[in-house]
VOPAGU-2260 file (C-alpha; in pm, 1 decimal, decimal comma):
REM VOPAGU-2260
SITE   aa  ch    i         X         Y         Z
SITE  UNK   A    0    2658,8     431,4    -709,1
SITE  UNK   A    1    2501,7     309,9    -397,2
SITE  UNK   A    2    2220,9     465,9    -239,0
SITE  UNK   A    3    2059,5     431,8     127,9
SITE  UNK   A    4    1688,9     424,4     103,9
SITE  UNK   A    5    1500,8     523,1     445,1
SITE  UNK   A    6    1102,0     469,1     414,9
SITE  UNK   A    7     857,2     585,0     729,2
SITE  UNK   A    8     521,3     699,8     571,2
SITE  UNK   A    9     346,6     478,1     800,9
SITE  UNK   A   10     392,2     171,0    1028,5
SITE  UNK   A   11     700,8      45,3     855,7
SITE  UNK   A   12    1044,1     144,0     916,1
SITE  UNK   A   13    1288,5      54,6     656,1
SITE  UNK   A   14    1592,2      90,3     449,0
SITE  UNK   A   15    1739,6     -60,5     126,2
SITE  UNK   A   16    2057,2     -30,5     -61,4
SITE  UNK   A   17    2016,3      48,6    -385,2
SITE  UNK   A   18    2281,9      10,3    -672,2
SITE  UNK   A   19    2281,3     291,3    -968,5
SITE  UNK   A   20    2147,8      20,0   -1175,6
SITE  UNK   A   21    1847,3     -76,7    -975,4
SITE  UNK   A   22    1959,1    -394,0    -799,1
SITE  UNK   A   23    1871,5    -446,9    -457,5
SITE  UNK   A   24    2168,6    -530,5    -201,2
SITE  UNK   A   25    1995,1    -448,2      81,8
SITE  UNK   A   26    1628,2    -448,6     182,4
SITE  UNK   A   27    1552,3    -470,5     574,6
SITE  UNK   A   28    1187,2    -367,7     681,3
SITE  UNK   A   29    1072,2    -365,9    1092,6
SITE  UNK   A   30     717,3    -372,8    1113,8
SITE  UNK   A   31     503,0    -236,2    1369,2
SITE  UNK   A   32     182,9    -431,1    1355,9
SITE  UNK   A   33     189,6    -542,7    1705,4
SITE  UNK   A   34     217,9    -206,8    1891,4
SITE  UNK   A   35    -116,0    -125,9    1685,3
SITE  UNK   A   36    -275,3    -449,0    1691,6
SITE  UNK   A   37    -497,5    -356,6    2001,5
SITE  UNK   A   38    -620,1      -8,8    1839,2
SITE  UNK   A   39    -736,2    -206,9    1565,6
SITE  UNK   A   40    -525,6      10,1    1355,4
SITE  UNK   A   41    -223,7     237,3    1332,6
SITE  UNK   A   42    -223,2     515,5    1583,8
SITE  UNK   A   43      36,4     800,6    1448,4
SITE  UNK   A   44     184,1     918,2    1830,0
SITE  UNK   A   45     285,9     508,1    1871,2
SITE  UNK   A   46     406,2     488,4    1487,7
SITE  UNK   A   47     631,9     834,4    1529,7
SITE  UNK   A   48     801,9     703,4    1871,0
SITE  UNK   A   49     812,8     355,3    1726,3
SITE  UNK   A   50    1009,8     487,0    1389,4
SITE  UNK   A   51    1264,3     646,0    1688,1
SITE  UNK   A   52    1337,9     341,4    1805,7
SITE  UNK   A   53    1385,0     107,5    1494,0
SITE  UNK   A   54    1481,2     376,1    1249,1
SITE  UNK   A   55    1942,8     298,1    1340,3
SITE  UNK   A   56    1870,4     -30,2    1383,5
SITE  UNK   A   57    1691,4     -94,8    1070,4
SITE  UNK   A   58    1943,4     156,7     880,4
SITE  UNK   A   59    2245,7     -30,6    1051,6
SITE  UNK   A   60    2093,4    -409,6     986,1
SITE  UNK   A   61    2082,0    -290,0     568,2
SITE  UNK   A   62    2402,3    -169,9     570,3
SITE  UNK   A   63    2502,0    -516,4     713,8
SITE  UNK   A   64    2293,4    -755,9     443,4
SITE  UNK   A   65    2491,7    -443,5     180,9
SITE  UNK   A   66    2827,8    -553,0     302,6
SITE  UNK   A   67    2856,0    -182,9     312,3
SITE  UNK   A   68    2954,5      64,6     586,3
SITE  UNK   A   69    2812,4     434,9     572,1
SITE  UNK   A   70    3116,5     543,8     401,4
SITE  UNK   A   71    3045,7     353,5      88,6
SITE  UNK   A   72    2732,6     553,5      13,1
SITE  UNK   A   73    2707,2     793,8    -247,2
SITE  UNK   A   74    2391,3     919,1    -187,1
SITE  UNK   A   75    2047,9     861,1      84,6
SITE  UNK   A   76    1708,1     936,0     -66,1
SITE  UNK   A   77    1406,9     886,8     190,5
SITE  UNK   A   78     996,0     941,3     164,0
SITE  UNK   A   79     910,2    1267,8     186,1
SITE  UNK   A   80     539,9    1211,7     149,2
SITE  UNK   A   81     271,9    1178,1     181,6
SITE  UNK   A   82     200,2    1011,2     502,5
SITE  UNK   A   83     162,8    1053,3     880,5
SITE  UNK   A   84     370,1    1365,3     944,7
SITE  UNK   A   85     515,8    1288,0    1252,4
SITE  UNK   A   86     638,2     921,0    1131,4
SITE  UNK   A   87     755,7    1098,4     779,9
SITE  UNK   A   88     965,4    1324,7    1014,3
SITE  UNK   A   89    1153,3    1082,8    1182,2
SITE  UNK   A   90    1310,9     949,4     853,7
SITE  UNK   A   91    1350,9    1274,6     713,1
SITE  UNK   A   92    1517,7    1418,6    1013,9
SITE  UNK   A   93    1747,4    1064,8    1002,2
SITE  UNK   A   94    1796,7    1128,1     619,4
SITE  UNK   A   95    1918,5    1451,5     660,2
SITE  UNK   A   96    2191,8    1353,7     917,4
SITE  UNK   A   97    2316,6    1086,5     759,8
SITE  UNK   A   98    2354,1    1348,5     412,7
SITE  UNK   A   99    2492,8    1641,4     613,1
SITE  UNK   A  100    2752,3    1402,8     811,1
SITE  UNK   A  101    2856,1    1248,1     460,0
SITE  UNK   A  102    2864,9    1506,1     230,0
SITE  UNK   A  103    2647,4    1349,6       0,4
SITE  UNK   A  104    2337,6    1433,1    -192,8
SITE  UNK   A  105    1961,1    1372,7     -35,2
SITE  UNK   A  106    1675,9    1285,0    -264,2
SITE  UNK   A  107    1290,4    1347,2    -133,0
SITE  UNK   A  108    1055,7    1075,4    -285,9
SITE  UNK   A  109     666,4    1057,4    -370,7
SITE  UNK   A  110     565,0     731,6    -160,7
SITE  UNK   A  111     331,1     654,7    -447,0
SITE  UNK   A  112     566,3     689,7    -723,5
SITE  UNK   A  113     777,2     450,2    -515,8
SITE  UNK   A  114     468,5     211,1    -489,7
SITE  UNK   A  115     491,9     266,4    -923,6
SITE  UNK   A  116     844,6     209,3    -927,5
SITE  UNK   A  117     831,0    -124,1    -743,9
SITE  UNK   A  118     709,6    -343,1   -1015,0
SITE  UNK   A  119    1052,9    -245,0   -1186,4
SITE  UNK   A  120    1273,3    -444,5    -930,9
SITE  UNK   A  121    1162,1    -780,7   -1082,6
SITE  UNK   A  122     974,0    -703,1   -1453,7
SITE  UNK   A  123    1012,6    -503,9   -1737,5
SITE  UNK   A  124     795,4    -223,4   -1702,9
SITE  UNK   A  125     696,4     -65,8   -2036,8
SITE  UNK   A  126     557,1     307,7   -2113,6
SITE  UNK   A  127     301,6     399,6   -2101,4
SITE  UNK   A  128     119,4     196,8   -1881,8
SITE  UNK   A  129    -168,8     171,3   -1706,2
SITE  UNK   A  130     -65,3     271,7   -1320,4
SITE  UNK   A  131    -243,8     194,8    -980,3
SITE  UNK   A  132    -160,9     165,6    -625,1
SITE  UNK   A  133    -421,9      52,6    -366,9
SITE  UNK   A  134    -334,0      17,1       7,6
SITE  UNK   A  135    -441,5     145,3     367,7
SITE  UNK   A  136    -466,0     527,5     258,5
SITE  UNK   A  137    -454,0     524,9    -120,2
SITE  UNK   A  138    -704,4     364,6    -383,3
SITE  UNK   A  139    -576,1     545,9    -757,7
SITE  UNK   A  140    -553,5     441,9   -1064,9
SITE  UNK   A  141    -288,1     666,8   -1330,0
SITE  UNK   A  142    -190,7     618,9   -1696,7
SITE  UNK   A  143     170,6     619,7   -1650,9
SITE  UNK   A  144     362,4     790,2   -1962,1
SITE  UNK   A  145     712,5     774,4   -1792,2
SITE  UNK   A  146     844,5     757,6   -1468,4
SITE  UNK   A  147     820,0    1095,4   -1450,5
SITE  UNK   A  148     506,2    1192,1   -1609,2
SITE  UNK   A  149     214,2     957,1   -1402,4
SITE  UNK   A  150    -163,9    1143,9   -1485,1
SITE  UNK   A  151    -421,2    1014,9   -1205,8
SITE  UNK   A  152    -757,9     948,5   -1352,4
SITE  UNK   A  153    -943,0     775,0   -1048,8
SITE  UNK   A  154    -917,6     771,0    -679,4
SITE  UNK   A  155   -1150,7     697,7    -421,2
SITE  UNK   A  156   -1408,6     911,1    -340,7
SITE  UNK   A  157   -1428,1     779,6      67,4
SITE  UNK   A  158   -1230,9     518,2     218,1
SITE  UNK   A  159    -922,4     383,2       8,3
SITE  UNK   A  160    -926,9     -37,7     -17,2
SITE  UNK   A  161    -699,8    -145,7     307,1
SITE  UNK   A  162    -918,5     104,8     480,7
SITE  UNK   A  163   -1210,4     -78,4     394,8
SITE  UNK   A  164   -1072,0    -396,0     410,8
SITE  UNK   A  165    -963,0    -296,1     819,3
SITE  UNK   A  166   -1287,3    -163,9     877,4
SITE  UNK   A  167   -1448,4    -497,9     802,1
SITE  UNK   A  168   -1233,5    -720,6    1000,8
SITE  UNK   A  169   -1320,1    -520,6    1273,9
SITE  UNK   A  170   -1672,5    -537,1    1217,7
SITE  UNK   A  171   -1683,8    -904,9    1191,7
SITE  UNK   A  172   -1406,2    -929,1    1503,0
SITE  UNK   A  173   -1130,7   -1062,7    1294,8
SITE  UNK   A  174    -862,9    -895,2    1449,7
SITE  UNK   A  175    -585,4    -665,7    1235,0
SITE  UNK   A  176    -448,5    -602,9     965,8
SITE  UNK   A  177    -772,3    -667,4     829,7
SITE  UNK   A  178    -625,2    -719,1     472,9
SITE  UNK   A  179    -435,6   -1038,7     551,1
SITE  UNK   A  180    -733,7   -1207,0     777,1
SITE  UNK   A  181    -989,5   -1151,3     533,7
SITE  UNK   A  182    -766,1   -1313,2     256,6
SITE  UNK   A  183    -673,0   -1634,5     460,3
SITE  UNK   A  184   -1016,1   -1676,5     632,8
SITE  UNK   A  185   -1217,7   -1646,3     244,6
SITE  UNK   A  186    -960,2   -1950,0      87,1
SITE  UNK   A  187   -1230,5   -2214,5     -46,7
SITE  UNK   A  188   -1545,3   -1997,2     113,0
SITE  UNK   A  189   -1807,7   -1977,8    -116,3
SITE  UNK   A  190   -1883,7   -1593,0    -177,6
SITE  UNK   A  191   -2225,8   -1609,7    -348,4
SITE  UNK   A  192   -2385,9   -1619,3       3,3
SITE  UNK   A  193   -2408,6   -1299,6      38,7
SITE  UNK   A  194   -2492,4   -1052,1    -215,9
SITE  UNK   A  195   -2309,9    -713,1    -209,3
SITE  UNK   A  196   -2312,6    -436,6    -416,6
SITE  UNK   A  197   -2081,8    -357,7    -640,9
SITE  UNK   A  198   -2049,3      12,9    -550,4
SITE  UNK   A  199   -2031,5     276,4    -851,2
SITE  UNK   A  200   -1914,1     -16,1   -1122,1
SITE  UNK   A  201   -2074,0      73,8   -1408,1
SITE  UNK   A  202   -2092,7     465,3   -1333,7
SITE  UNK   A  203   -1839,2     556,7   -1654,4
SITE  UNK   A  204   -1589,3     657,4   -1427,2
SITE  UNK   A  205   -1277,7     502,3   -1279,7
SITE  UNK   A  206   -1367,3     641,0    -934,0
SITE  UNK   A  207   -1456,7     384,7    -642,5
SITE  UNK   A  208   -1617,0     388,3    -305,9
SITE  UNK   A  209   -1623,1     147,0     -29,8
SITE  UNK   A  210   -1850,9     327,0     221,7
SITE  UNK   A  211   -2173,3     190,2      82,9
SITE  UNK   A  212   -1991,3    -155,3      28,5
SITE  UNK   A  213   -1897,6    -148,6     419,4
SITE  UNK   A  214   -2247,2     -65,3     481,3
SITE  UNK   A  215   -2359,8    -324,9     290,6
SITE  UNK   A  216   -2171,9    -584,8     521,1
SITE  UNK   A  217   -2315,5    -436,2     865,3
SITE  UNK   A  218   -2672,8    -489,2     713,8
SITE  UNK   A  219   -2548,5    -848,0     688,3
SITE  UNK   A  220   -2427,3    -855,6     996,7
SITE  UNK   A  221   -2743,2    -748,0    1173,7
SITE  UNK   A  222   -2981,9    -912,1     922,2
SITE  UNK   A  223   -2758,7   -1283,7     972,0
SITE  UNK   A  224   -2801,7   -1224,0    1373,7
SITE  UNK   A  225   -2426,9   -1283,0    1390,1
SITE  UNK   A  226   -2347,1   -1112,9    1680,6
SITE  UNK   A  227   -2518,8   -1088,1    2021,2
SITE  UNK   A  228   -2447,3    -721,3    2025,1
SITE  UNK   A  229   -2271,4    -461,4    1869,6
SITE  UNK   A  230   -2070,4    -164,8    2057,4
SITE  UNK   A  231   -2021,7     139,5    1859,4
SITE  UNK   A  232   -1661,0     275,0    1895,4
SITE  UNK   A  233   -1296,0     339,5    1662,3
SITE  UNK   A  234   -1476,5     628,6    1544,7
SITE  UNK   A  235   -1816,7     514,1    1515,0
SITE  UNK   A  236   -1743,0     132,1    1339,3
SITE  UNK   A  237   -1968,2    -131,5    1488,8
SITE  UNK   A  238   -1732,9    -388,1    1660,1
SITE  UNK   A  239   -1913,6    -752,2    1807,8
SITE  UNK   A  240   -1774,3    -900,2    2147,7
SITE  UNK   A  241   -1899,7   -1223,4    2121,4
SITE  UNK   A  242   -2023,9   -1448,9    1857,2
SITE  UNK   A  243   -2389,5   -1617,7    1879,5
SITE  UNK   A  244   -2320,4   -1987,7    1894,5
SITE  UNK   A  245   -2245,3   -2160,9    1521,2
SITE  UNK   A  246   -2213,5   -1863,6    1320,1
SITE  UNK   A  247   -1830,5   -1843,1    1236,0
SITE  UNK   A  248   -1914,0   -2021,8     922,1
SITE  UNK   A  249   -2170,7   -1734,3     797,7
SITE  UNK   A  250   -1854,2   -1483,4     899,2
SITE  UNK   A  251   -1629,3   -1647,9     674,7
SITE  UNK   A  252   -1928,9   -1624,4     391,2
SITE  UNK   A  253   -1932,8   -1228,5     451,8
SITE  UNK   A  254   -1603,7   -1196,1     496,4
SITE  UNK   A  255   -1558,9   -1347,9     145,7
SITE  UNK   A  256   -1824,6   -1211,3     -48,1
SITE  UNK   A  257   -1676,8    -825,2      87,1
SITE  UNK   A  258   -1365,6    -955,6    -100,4
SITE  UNK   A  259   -1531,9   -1067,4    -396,5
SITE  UNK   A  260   -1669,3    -747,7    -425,9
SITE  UNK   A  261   -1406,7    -497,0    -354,3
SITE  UNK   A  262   -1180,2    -688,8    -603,9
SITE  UNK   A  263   -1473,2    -699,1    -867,5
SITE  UNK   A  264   -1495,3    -285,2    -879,7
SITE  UNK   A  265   -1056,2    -241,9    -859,8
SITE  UNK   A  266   -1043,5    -540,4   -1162,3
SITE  UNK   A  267   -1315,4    -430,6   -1375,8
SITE  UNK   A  268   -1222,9     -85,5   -1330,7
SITE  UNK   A  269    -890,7    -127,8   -1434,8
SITE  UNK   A  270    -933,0    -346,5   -1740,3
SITE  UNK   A  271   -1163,7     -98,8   -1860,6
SITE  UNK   A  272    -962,1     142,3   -1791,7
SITE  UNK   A  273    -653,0      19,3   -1984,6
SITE  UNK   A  274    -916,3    -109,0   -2282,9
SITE  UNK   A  275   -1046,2     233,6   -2308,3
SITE  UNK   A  276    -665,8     431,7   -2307,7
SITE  UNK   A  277    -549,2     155,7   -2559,7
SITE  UNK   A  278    -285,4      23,7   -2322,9
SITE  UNK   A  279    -115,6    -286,7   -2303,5
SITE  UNK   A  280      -9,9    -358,7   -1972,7
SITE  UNK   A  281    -124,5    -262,8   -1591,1
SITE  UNK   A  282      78,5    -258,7   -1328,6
SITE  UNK   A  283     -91,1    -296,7    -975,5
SITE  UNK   A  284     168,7    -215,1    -601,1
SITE  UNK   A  285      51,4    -102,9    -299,3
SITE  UNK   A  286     -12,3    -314,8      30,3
SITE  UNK   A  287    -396,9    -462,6     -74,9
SITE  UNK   A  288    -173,3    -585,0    -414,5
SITE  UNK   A  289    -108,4    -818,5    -163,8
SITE  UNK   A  290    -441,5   -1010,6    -139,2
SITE  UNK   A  291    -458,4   -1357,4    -356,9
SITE  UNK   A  292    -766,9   -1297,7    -487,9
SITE  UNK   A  293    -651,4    -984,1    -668,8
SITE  UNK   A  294    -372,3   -1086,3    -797,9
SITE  UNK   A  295    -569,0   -1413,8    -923,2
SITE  UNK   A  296    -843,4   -1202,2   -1074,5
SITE  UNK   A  297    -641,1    -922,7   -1218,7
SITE  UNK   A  298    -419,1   -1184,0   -1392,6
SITE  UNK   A  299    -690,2   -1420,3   -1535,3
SITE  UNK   A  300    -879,6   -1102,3   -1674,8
SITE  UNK   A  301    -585,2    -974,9   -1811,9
SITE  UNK   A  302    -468,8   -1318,9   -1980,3
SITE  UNK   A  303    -799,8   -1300,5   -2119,9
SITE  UNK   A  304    -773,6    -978,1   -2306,1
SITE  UNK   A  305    -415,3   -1014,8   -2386,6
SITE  UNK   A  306    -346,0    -736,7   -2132,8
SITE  UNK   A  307     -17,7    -792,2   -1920,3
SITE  UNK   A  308     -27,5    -753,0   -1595,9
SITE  UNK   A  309     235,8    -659,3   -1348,5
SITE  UNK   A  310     226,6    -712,3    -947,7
SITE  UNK   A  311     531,8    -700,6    -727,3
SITE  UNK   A  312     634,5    -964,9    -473,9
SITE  UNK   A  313     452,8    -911,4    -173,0
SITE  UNK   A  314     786,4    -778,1      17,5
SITE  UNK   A  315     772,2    -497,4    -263,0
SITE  UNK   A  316     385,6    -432,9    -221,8
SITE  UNK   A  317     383,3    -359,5     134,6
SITE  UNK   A  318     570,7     -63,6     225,0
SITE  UNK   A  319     948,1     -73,0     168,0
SITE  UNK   A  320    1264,9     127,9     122,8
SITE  UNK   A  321    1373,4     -67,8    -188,1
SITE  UNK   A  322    1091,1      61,5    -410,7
SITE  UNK   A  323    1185,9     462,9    -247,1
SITE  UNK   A  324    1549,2     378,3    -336,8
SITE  UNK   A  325    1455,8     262,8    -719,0
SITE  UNK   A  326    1222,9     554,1    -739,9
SITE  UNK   A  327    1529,4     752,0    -621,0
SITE  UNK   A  328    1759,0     647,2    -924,3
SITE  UNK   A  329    1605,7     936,4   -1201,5
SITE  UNK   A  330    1631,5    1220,3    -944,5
SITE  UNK   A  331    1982,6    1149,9    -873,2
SITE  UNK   A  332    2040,6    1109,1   -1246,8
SITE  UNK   A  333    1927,3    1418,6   -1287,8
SITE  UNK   A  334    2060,9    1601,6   -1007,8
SITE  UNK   A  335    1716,5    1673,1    -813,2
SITE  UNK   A  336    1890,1    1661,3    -492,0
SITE  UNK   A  337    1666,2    1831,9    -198,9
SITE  UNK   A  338    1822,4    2098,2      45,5
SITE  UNK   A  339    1865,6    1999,1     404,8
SITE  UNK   A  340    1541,8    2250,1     457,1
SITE  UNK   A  341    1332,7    1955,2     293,3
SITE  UNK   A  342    1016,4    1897,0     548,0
SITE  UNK   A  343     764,1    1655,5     512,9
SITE  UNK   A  344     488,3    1652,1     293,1
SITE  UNK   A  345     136,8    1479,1     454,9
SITE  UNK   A  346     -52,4    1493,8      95,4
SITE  UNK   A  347      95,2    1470,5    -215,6
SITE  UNK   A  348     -99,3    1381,1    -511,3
SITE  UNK   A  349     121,4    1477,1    -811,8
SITE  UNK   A  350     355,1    1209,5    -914,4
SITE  UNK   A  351     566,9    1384,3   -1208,4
């Protein structure tokens, strides 16, 4: 069996071949981060006409790395949600084509399970599990019974992680994604400059917020004198235009101790999390998965407690097709094929 993965949730078009057993031929991924780079985020109008463009090209360039032409497929499965409807559309509508013209069965995917399902391209994922995926729109954590069955018991409760994360760097003028800046500016900074709060930590949930936590940084901001002036727009987020003389080493200080924090409430929540459920192993995908101290953190406390943890290469945190296409596998095996009536799906919580 091969399959042709198409993924468009957000600001990523790709595609990925997909074998019946899970192995990746194919996994070919156009990003979009410099048509939003100037918003200081993604815009959906710009990521819908951008997912036009790329969506053949991207499609044609897997098929090439595949050593496979369209004929050889026996199946396309694509994200179905949730995301930015108008960029979801795109791949659906491109999905559907390709399924009607080849007389072969479509597949609608859960972005999030996909994020779950990632961690099985290169590890052995065992069930249950503790679950969570953290990125630009989603912060949850799940105890993951099967790859069907996937309960959430915490989310967010304002802004997911990335969010927060691209909220900062534009507060302290870093420029976006905010993730990746904030990561590679914080190497060797010492983080205890600052103190931040460690929002709803010890609250006996495994809920998180970041508003308070971003607020926290703009009262260090102000109180530090970092910036001249501050101009209120992007919905209201302070954003500097010039820095007072000599303080781009206190901006690396805040910029670190945000990251301390943020990955001090997602690691303590999920060790205790998986402590409490009696589980054995965590498994962390999603685009902030990405950041080195997480994966540091999450892995030393883990090691400690003789918990294993699991984190995907970061081509396979990041939005991709390859995780859709795995994620694909026990719907095909099953024969939950979707009609060619399938539409998008902007929220979409349940993962079973």
């Amino acid at each position: 069996m091969k399959i042709l993965a198409i993924e468009s949730s957000c600001d990523e078009t790709a595609a990925a071949v997909v074998s019946g057993s899970g192995e990746i031929l194919a996994n070919a991924v156009a990003t979009q981060i410099d048509a939003h780079a100037a918003f200081g985020g993604v815009v959906p109008e710009i990521a819908s006409r951008c997912h036009v463009e790329l969506v053949e090209p991207v499609v044609n360039q897997a098929l090439r790395e595949a050593g496979l032409s369209l004929a050889d497929l026996d199946g396309i499965a694509v994200t179905q949600g949730p995301g930015l409807i108008g960029a979801l559309l795109v791949g659906i509508a491109y999905a559907k084509s390709l399924a009607y013209a080849l007389n072969v069965p479509l597949v609608g995917v859960n972005h999030l399970e996909g994020h779950m399902a990632a961690a099985r391209i290169e590890h052995q994922v065992n069930y249950p599990h503790l679950g969570m995926v953290v990125s630009g729109g989603h912060t949850s954590i799940y105890r993951c019974v099967s790859p069907s069955q996937m309960v959430q018991i915490g989310q967010t409760l304002d802004d997911a992680a990335g969010e927060a994360f691209d909220k900062v760097a534009k507060l302290l003028n870093l420029g976006y994604p905010g993730g990746v800046v904030i990561d590679k500016l914080s190497q060797g900074v010492d983080h205890s400059f600052i103190k931040l709060p460690r929002p709803l930590i010890n609250d006996g949930t495994y809920n998180f917020s970041f508003s308070g936590l971003k607020t926290a940084v703009l009262n260090a901001v102000i109180e530090n004198e970092i910036f001249p002036e501050l101009e209120l727009r992007f919905a209201g987020i302070p954003v500097a235009k010039q820095v007072n003389p000599g303080k781009e080493p206190v901006i690396a200080k805040i910029a670190a101790a945000f990251q301390a924090a943020a990955v001090d409430v997602i690691a303590t929540k999920l060790i205790r999390a998986c402590e409490d459920l009696g589980l054995k192993q965590i498994v962390v995908a999603g685009g902030v998965a990405c950041n080195s101290a997480l994966r540091a953190e999450l892995r030393q406390r883990g090691g400690e407690r003789g918990i294993e943890v699991l984190i995907p290469h970061p081509r396979y945190c990041t939005d991709n097709a390859a995780m859709i296409g795995v994620a694909s596998l026990r719907h095909f095996e099953a024969g939950n094929y979707a009609p060619l009536s399938m539409n998008a799906v902007s929220r979409w919580a349940d993962l079973a």
